[in-house]
Structure formats: C-alpha cells, structure tokens
N, C-alpha and C positions, 0 to 999 in steps of 0.2 A: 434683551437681545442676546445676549450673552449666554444667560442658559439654555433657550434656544436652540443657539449654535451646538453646547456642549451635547443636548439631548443627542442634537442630531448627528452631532461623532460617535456618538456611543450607538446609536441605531446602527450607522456604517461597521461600526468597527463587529458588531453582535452579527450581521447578515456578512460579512464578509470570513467570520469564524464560522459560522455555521454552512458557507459552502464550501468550505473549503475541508469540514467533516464528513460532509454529502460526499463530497469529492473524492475522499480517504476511503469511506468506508465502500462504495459504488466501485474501487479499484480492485480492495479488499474481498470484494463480492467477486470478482472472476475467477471464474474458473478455467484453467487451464493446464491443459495436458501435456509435458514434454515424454518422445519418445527416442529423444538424443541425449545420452549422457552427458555429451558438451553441452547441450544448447543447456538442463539443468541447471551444469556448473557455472555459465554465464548471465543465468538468471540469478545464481545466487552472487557470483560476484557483482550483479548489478543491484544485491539487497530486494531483491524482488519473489524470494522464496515464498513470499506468503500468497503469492496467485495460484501455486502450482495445488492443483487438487490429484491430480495422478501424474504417477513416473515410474520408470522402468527397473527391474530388480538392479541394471547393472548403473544408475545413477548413483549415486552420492544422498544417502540418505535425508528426507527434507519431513520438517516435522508436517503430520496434520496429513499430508501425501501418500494417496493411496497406492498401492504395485496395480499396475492392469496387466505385466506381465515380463516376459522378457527383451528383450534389447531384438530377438528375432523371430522371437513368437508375442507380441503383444494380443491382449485378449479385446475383441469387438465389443463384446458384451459388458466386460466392465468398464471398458470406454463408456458405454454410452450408457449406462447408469449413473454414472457419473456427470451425465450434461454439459459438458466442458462447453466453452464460448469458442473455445480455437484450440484446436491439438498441433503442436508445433512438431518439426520432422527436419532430417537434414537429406539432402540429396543424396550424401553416402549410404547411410542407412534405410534412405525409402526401398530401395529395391527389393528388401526383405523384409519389409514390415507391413504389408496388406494394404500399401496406398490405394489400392481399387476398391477394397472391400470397404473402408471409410469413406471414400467420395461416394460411392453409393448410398452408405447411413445418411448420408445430407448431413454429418456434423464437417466442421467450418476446419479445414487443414491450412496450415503453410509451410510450405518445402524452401528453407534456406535453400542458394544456389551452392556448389562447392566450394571446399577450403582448401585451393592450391598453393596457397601463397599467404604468405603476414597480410598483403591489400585485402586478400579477399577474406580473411578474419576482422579485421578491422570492420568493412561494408558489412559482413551480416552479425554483427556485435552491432553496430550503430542502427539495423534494420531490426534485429531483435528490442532494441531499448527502445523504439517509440512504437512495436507493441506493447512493450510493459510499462509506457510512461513512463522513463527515465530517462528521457535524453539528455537531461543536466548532468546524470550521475557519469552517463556513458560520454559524455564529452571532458568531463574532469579524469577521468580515470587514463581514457584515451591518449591524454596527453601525456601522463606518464606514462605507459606503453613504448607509447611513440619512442619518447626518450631513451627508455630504455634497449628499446630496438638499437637507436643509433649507436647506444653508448657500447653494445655487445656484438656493434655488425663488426664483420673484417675482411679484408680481399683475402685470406690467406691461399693456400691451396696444398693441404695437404690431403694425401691420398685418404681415402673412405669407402666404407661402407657400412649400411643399414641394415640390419638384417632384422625382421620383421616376425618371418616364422623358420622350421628349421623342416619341417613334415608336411607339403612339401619345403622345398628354400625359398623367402620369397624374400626380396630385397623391396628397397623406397626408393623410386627412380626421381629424377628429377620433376616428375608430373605430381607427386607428393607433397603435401604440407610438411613434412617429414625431410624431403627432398630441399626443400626452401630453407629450411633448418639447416642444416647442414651446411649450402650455400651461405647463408649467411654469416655463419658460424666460420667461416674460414676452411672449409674444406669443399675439395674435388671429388664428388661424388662419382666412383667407377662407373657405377649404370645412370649418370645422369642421364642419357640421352633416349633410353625406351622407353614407348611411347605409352605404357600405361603405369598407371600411379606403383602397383606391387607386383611386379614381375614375376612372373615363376623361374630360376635360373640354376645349374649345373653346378654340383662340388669343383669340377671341373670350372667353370666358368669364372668360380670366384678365384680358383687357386693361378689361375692365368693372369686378373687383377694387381693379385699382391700386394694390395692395396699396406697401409702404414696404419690406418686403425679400423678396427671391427666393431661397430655399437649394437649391444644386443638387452634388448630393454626387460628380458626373460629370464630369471635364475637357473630354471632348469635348462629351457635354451645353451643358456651360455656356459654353464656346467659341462654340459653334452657336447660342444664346439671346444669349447678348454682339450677334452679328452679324445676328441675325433683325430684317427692316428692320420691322416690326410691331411688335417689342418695345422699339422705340426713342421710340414713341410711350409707354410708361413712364415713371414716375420712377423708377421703384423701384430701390433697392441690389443689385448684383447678387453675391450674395456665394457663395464655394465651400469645401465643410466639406468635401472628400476623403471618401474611402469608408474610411476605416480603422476606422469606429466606426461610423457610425450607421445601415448595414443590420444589425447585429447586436444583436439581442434579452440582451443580459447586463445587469447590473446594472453593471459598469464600462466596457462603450461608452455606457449611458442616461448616466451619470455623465460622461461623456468628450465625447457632445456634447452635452449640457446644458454643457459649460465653453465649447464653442466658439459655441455661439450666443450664450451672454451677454457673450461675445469681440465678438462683433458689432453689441450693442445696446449695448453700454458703451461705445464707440468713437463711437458718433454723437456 
C-alpha cells in the first residue's frame, strides 16, 4: 500500500513539473511588440524581457528583439512579420504611431490609459503585469514603490520649473507626470495650473515666474539657458537632472527622479 501511495506521488509531483514547463515555455512562446519605451522598461523591470519579439529604436536595448522602427515612425510591415500576439502602445505615444493603420492589420493592440500621476503609473504597471503574467512580481515590487513614494513625498513648496524643451520653450504643467513629480517632490510648480501636460510659454513668461529652481533634463538645453543673457536676469538655481529617468513614465524612473529633485532641495 505503501509503494502505491509513493508511485502515486511521484506521478503527481512528474504531471505537476511537466505543466508547469508547458506553462513556461507557452509564455516563452509569445510574442509581443512594445512601441513605448516605458512600457519596455517595465517589462523588463517586471523580468519579462523575454516575450518582447519587437521594439522600437528608442527602447532600451532587449536581447533576441527585433527594431520594427522608430518611437514615430514604426514600421507596419515588420510588425506584422513578426506576428506578435499583442503590440502594446501608451496613449502618449499612440497619437503618432499609426494606431489606425494596425487596427486595420487585425493584429491585437492595447493602449495603456495616460500617466498623470504616481496612481496612474501604478494602475498600468499592475494592468501591464497580468498581460505578461507577473502579478506576483508586480505586487512585490509595488510595495516597495509604494514605500518609497512615501518615504520621498514632501509638502514642501518651493518655487519651480520644468523645462522640457527650449525651441519652442515648453514647460511640465501640473497635468504632467513630470508635473506630479515635482509636486511631490516638495515643490510649487509655476505653471501648475495650464490645462495641458507641456505648454508652449514666453522667455518673458518664465522671467515674470522667477521661479527658485530651473530643472532642465538637456545638457545642451541647459548649457544654452546657463548662457541666455535674459535669463541672467534670474535668481533662480539652475539645476540638471540628465535624461536617464525623468522622460520615462515607470514607477522606478517616478521614484528615481523624485530622489534627485529632493537631491536639490536638501542641498539649499
């Protein structure tokens, strides 16, 4: 009776190892297209780089992952040689990436909603991990996030601004994930209050401001802004966050330059 029993553990334990490689390799087997350098990056943060069959020149290099093009010109044709199961897109970037011309192909889209805010990084970080089967990972991770959020929020309010591009000027208004940033970070965003995420705005407009710090994520930008004889009429700090983080919509660049801003204000 006895070996019996044993057999039949070992039967279980063989069919439960053996779905569970169906399982692996059947995830293994998808193919999938990011045409958002964030949504990449949060595929790889969620250890999920190996679904990704194509991505876009301006990703984060992923082995095995083919280019189908640019971040505004992606190409239709090597999409769909590629037969992807699902090509993932963010709503920022749909607007310029031929969302009509793929619903038409009949290949399988989905447009995360926007990233105004930490909540709504969070929701399509957690909506991304149970298309890539990871909710475990995306819920362990999360909670450090989380953590970290609180440990780096602050009511501060010191004066700010964003500056985004310089030709034309385009600041991060408070409709900005960029803009949440900031907020969070302990400062008073000058243009918090216009009503779209990257405003076009006046040398003039900024110099009216006078804002207490300038963040400008651009070497050449900020070179150029250092030397602009207008802006010397400023007080303001002229300070440079590099681009490594804070164009990107994830929950560990929000986290990443949420450190270097408070880098900035705890220094005064």
């Amino acid at each position: 009776m006895k070996k019996i029993f044993n057999i039949l553990v070992l039967i279980i334990i063989i069919l439960l190892c053996a779905s569970c490689t169906r399982q692996k390799q059947d995830s293994k087997g998808d193919k999938i297209v990011s045409l958002s350098p964030s949504i990449t990056r949060q595929i790889m943060d969620l250890s999920c780089e190996d679904h990704l069959s194509g991505i876009t020149s301006f990703c984060p290099p992923v082995k095995n992952a083919d280019i189908i093009g640019t971040l505004v010109n992606p190409s239709i044709e090597k999409i769909l040689l590629l037969k992807p199961k699902i090509v993932l897109m963010s709503s920022e970037d749909g607007a310029v990436q031929k969302t009509e011309a793929l619903k038409k192909s009949g290949v399988k889209i989905h447009i995360f909603s926007k990233n105004e805010n930490f909540k709504d990084i969070c929701n399509n970080y957690i909506e991304l991990a149970k298309i890539m089967r990871a909710e475990n990972t995306a819920k362990d991770k999360l909670k450090q996030y989380e953590s970290d959020f609180e440990l780096f929020k602050s009511n501060g309010n010191e004066s700010a601004v964003f500056i985004v591009s310089i030709d034309p000027l385009v600041v991060a208004s408070g409709k900005s994930y960029i803009g949440d940033i900031l907020r969070n970070s302990g400062y008073k965003n000058e243009f918090e209050n216009l009503n779209i995420p990257y405003p076009t705005i006046s040398i003039e407009s900024l110099l009216s401001k006078n804002p207490k710090f300038i963040f400008v994520m651009d070497k050449p930008i900020f070179n150029y802004m250092k030397s602009h004889s207008a802006l010397h009429k400023l007080s303001a700090k002229m300070c440079f966050t590099g681009s490594a983080n804070p164009p990107y919509y994830t929950l560990f660049d929000y986290i990443e330059t949420m450190k270097i801003l408070t880098d900035f204000r705890m220094s005064e």
